[in-house]
C-alpha positions as CSV (number, residue, x, y, z in Angstrom):
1,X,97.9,122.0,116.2
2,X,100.1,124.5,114.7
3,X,103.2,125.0,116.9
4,X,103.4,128.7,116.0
5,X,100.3,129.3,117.8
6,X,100.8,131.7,121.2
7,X,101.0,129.4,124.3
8,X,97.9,131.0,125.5
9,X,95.8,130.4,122.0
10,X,97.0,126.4,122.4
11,X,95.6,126.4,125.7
12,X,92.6,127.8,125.0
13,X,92.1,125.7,122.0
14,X,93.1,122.8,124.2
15,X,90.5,123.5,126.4
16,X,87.9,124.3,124.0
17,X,88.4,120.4,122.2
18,X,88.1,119.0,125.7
19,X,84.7,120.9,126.8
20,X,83.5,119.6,123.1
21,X,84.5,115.6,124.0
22,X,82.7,116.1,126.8
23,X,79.8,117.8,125.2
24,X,79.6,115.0,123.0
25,X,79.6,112.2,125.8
26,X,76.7,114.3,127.3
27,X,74.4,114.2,124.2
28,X,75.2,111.0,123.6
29,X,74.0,109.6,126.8
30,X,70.8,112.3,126.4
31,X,70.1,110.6,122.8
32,X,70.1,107.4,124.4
33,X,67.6,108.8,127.0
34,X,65.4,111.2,124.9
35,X,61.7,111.5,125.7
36,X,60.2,112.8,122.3
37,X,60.9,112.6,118.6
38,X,61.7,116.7,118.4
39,X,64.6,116.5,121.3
40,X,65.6,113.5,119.9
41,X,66.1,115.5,116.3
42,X,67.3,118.7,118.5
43,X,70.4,116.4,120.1
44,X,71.1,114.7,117.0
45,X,71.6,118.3,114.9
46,X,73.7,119.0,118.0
47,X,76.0,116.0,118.0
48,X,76.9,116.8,113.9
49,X,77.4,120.2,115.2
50,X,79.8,119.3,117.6
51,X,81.8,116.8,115.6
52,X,82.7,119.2,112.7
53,X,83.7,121.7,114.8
54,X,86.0,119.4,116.3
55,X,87.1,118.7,113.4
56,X,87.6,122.5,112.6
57,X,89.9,122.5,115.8
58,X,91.9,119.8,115.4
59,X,92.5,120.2,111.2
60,X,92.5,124.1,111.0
61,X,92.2,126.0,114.0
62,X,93.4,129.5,113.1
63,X,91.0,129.4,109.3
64,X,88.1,128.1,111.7
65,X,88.1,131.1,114.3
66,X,88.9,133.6,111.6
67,X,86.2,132.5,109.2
68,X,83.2,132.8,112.0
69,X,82.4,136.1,110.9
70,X,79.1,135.6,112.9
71,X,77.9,135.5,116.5
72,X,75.1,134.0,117.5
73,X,74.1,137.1,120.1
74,X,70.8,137.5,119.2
75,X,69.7,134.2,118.8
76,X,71.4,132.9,122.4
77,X,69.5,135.8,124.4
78,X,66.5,135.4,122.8
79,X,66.7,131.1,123.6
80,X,67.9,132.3,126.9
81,X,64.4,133.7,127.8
82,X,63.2,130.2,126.2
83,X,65.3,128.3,128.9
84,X,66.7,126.8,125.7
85,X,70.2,125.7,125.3
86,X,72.4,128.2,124.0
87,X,73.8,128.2,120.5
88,X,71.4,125.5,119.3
89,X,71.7,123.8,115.6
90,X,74.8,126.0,114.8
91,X,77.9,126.5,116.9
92,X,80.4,129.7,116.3
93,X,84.5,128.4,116.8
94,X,85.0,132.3,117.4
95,X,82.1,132.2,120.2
96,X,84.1,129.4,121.5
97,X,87.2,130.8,121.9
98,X,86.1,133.7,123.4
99,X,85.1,131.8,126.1
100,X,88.9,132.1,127.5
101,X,87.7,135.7,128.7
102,X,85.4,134.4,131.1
103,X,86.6,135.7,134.8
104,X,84.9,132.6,136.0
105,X,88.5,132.2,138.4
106,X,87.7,135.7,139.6
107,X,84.5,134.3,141.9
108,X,85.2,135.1,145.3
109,X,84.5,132.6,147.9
110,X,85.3,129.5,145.9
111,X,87.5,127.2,145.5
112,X,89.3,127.0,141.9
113,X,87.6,123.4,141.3
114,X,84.5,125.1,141.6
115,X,85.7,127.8,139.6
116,X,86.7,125.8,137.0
117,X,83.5,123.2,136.8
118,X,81.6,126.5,136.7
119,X,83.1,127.4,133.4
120,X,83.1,123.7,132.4
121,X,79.3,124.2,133.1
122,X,78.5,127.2,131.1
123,X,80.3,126.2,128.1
124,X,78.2,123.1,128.2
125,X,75.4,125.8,128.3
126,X,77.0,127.1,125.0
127,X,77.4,124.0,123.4
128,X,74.0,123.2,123.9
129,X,74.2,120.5,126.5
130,X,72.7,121.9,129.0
131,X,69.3,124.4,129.0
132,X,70.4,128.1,131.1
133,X,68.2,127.0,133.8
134,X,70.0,124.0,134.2
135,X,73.1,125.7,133.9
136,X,72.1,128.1,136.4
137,X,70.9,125.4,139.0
138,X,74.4,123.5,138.4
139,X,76.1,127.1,139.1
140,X,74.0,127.5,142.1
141,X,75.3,123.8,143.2
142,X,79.1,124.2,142.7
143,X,78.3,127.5,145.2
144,X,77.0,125.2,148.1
145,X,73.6,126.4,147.5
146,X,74.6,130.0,147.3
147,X,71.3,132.0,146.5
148,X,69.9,131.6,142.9
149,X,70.3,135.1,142.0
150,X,74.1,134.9,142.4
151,X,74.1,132.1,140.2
152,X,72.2,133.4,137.8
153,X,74.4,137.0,137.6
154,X,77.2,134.8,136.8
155,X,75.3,132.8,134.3
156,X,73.9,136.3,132.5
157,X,77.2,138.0,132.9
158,X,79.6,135.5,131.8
159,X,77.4,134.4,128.8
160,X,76.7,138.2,127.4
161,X,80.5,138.2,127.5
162,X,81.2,135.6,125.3
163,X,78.4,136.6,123.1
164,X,79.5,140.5,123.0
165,X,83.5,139.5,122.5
166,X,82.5,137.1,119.5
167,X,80.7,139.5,118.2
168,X,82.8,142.6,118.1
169,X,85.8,140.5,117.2
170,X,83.7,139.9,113.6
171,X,82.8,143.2,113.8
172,X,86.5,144.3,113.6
173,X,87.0,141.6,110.3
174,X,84.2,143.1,109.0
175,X,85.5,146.4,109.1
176,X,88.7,145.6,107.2
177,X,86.2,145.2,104.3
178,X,83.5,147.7,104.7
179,X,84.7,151.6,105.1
180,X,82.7,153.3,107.4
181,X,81.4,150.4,109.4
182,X,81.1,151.4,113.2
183,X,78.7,150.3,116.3
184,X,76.6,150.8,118.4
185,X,76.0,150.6,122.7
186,X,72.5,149.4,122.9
187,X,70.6,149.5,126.8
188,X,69.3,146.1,128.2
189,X,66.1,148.6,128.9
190,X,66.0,146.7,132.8
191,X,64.1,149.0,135.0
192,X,67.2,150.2,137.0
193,X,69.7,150.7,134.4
194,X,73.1,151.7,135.2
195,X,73.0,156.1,134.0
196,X,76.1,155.3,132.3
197,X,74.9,152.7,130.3
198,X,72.0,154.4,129.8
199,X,74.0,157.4,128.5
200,X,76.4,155.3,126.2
201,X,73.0,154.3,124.4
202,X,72.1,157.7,123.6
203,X,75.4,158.5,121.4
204,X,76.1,158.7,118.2
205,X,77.8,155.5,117.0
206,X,81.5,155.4,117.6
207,X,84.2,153.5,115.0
208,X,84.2,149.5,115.3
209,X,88.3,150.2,116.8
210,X,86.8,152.8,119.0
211,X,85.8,152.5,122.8
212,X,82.9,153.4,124.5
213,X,83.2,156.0,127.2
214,X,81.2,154.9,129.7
215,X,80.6,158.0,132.3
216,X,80.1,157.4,136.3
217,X,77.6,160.3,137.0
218,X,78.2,160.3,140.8
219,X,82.2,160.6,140.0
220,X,82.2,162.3,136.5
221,X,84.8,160.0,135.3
222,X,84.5,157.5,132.3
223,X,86.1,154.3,132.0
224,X,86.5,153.0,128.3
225,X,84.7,149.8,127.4
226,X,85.3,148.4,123.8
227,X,81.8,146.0,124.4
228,X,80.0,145.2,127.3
229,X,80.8,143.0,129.9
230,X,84.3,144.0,128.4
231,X,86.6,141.6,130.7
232,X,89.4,144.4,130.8
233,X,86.4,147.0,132.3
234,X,85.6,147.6,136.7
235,X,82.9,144.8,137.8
236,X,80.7,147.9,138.4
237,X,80.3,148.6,134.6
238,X,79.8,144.2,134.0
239,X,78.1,142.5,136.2
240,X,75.0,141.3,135.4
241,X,74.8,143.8,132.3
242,X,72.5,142.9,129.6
243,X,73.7,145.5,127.3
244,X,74.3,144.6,123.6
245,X,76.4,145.7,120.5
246,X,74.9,146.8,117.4
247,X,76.5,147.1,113.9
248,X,75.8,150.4,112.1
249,X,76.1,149.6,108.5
250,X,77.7,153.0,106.4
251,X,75.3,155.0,104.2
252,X,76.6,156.0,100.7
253,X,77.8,159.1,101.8
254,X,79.9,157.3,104.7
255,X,81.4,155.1,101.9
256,X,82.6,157.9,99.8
257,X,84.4,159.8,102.5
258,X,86.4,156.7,103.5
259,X,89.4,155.8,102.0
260,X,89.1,152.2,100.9
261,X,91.3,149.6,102.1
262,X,92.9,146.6,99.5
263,X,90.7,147.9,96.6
264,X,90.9,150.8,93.8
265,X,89.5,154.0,94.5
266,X,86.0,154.1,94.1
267,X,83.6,156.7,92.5
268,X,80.1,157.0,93.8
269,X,77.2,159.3,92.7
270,X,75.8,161.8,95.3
271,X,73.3,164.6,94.1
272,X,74.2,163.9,90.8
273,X,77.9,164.8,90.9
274,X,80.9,162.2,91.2
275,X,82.7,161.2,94.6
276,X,85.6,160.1,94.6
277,X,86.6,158.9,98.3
278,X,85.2,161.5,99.2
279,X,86.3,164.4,96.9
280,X,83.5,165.6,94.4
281,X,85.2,165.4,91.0
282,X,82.3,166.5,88.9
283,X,78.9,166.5,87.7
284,X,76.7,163.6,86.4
285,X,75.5,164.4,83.1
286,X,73.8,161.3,82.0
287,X,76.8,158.6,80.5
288,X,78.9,161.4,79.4
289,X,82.3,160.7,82.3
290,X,83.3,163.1,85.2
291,X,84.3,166.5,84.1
292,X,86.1,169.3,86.0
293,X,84.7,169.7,89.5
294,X,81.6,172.6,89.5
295,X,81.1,172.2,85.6
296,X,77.7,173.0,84.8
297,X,76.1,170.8,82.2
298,X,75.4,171.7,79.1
299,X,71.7,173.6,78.8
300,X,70.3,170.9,76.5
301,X,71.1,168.1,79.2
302,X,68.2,166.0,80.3
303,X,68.2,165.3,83.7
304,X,70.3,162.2,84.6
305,X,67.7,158.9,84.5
306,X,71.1,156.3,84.6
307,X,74.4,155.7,86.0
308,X,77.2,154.7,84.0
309,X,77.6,151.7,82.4
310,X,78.8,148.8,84.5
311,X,82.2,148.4,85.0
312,X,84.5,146.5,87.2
313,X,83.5,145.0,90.6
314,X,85.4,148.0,92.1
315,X,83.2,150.7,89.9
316,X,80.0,152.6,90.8
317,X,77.9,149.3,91.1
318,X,79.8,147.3,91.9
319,X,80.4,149.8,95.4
320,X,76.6,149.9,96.2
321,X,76.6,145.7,95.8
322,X,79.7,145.6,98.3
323,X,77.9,147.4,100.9
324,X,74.4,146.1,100.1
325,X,76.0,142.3,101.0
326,X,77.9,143.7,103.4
327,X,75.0,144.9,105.4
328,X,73.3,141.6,104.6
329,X,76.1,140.0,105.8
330,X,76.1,142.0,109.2
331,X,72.3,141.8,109.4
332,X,72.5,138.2,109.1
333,X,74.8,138.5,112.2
334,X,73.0,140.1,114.2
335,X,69.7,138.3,113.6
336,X,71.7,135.1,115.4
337,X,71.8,132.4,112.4
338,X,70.8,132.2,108.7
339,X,66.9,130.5,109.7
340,X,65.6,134.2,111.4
341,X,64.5,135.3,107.9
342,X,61.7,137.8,109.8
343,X,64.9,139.5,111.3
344,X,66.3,139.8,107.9
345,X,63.1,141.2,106.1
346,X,62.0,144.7,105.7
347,X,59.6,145.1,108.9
348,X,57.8,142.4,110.7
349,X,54.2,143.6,108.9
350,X,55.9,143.0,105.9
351,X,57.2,139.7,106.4
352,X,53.9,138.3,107.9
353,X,51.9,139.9,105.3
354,X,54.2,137.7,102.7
355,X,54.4,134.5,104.3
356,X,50.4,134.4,104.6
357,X,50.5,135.9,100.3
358,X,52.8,133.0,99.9
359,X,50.5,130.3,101.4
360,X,47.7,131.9,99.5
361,X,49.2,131.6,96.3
362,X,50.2,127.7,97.3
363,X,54.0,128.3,96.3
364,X,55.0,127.2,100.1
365,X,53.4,126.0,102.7
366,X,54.8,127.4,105.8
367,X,57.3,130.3,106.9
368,X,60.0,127.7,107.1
369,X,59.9,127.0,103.9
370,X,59.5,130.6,102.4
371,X,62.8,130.8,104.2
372,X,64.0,127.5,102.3
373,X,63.5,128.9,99.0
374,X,64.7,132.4,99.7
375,X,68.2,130.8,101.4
376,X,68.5,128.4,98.7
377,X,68.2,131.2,95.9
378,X,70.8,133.8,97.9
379,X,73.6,131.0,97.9
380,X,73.4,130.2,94.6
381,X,73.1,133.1,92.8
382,X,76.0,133.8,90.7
383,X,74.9,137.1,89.2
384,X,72.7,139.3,89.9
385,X,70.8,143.0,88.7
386,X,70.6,145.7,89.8
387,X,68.7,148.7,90.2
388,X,69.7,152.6,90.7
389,X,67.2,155.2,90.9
390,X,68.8,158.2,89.2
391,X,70.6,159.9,92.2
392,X,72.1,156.9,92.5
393,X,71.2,156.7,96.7
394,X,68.5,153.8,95.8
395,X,69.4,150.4,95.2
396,X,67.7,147.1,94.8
397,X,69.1,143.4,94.0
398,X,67.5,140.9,92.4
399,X,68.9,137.5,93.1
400,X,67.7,134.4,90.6
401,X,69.3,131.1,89.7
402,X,67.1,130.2,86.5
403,X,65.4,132.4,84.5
404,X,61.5,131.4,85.6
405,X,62.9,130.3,89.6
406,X,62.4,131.4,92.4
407,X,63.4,135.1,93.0
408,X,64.6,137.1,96.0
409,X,65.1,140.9,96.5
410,X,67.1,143.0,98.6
411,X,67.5,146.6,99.5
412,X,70.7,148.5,99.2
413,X,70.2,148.4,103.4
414,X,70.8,144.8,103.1
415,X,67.2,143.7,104.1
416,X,65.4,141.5,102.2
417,X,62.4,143.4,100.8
418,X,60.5,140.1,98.8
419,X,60.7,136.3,98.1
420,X,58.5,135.3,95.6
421,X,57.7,132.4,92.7
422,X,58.6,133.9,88.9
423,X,55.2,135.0,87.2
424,X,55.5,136.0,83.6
425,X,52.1,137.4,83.7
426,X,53.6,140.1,85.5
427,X,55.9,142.5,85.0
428,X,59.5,141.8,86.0
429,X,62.1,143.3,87.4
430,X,63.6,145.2,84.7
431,X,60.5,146.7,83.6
432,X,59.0,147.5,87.1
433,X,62.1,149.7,87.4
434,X,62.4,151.3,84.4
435,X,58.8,152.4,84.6
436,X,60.2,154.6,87.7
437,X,62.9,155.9,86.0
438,X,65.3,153.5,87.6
439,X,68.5,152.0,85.6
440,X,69.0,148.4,86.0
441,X,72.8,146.5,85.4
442,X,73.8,143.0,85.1
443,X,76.0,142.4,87.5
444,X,78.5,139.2,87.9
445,X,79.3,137.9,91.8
446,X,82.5,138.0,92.9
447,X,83.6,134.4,93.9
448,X,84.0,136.7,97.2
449,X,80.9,137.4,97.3
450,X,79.6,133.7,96.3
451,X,81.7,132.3,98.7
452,X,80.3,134.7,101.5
453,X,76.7,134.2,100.7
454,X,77.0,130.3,100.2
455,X,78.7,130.3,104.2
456,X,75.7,132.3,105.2
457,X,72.7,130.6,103.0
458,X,73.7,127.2,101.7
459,X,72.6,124.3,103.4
460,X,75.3,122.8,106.1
């Protein structure tokens, strides 16, 4: 371990490999005890799981908790209403080391044994030891019996903060690479909602580096929560909350207004005149170049049907690419892992509607593998085109590793909008969208972006 580390990052790392050795023992013994093939298969995805990220622990700690720019928030609250164990096939190291701001040694009426074999016990939950029921029931053990309901608040609360501070911490990386990226409070919807919570949901969305003001309508004060279940926020604003955090990806107008950190200054199009962070510099007249801002065009100008040629990966396109992958990227994290392709599609009709066209046709044979093919293409692409309509708002990627492969499209919103089998009895992409007036640009992957979409897409 890295002796530059903080004393309180060692420890926590420290603890973190020791809750994963035990892990291990505890799957190992529930292999040896399975009672059906598919928990059998379940355990053994888990014990690879947890050996290579030991192994991220103990041969590169800091690259392993800096790379997980995902959480698996979603994907955990949607088992937990399963009763399945919590992070599943694919465990987050920065999920895990948020689990040093559990206030598990803040229970009242306990001893601190029992406080700390209650934390041992829900980041067994996490690592997918133990089911939440079971994690609950061992909670509600370690409290002599104490009432379920008090065990399961501290299950619910302590787990949503894990999930929330995992989450906003990628939040905050991403943000560093996407101007204009900001979030959002979102309202468990339970029946007695806390006003302020309520409230918090109603706002516009705030800055990712922002806090939330959360107001106390019998008091009229506010009390600044960066997440919830923030552990720096009152107990009456985090227990037993089952609010969430939302990315709010930036539109194209968002992006030109915001200064861009580590790159060139980009130029954007927006109704038809040039933006340059944020400053209109003149208008589009076809290829012809910015001119002097509030220029007319010339009377015998046609109306713009293109952008300008491609250029570099910090130009026009290459602009509407970053932020098309970036929302992929943060819609991938918020769907809670790469195999939740219906949370990465379009609308849910849509995606039905295409898994049951793909059967049809015979070029898959179940969602699962619809989802195969459409991963398999997004993390090996290595360029791509794409498609502008002439204001240069629209966008479309089409994502293909052979010519007459399988091929994959996604919307400048970052969702996917098709998956489908090459047919050269139809018309392709290029032609589709130049029928509608659209310009379409080759465009060359950064080995960024490779890199980012093979982490998310490729198989592990």
């Amino acid at each position: 371990m890295p002796a530059s580390l903080p004393a309180i990052r060692r420890a926590a790392i420290v603890e973190i490999v020791r809750q994963l050795r035990v892990a291990r023992e505890a799957i190992a013994e529930l292999l040896a005890h399975a009672t059906s093939a598919d928990a059998a298969r379940r355990l053994r995805r888990q014990q690879v799981e947890i050996e290579r990220v030991l192994r991220s622990f103990g041969e590169q700690v800091v690259a392993a908790a800096d790379a997980a720019a995902t959480s698996a928030q979603a994907l955990a609250r949607e088992q937990a209403g399963l009763g399945q164990p919590g992070l599943a096939a694919r465990l987050d190291p920065r999920a895990l080391l948020a689990t040093r701001l559990m206030l598990t040694d803040r229970i009242a009426d306990v001893t601190a044994r029992a406080q700390r074999q209650i934390h041992t016990a829900l980041t067994q939950h996490l690592l997918g030891v133990r089911s939440l029921s079971q994690t609950i029931s061992d909670i509600q053990t370690l409290l002599d019996g104490a009432p379920r309901r008090r065990a399961m608040t501290i299950a619910y609360t302590e787990i949503s903060r894990v999930y929330n501070a995992a989450y906003h911490e990628s939040l905050l990386e991403r943000a560093r690479r996407t101007p204009g990226l900001k979030k959002r409070w979102v309202h468990s919807r339970k029946e007695h909602g806390r006003p302020g919570h309520i409230h918090a949901s109603q706002q516009d969305p705030i800055p990712v580096a922002a806090s939330f003001l959360i107001l106390d309508v019998k008091t009229g004060t506010t009390e600044a929560l960066r997440y919830p279940c923030d552990p720096d926020a009152s107990a009456g604003n985090t227990i037993n909350c089952g609010c969430m955090l939302e990315a709010v990806e930036p539109s194209l107008e968002d992006m030109a207004r915001q200064p861009l950190v580590g790159r060139k200054p980009d130029t954007v199009i927006i109704d038809g005149e040039y933006v340059k962070n944020g400053v209109r510099t003149g208008i589009y007249v076809g290829g012809a170049g910015p001119g002097a801002a509030g220029t007319a065009p010339p009377a015998a100008a046609a109306p713009p049907v293109a952008v300008p040629a491609m250029g570099p990966p910090d130009g026009p396109v290459g602009a509407l690419v970053a932020a098309a992958l970036g929302a992929l990227e943060g819609r991938v994290a918020q769907a809670g892992g790469r195999r939740v392709l219906a949370r990465l599609w379009t609308d849910l009709d849509s995606y039905a509607e295409h898994v049951a066209r793909r059967i049809r046709a015979g070029h898959v044979v179940d969602a699962v593998m619809l989802a195969d093919r459409t991963f398999e293409v997004l993390a090996a692409t290595r360029g791509i085109q794409v498609a502008l309509d002439p204001t240069g708002r629209r966008s479309s990627l089409k994502f293909q590793v052979t010519p007459t492969g399988w091929i994959v499209i996604v919307d400048g919103q970052g969702r996917i909008v098709t998956s489908y089998q090459f047919n050269p009895a139809l018309p392709g992409f290029v032609q589709w969208n130049t029928d509608k007036g659209f310009a379409v640009h080759d465009h060359a992957l950064t080995p960024t972006d490779r890199e980012m979409l093979a982490r998310l897409f490729g198989r592990h």
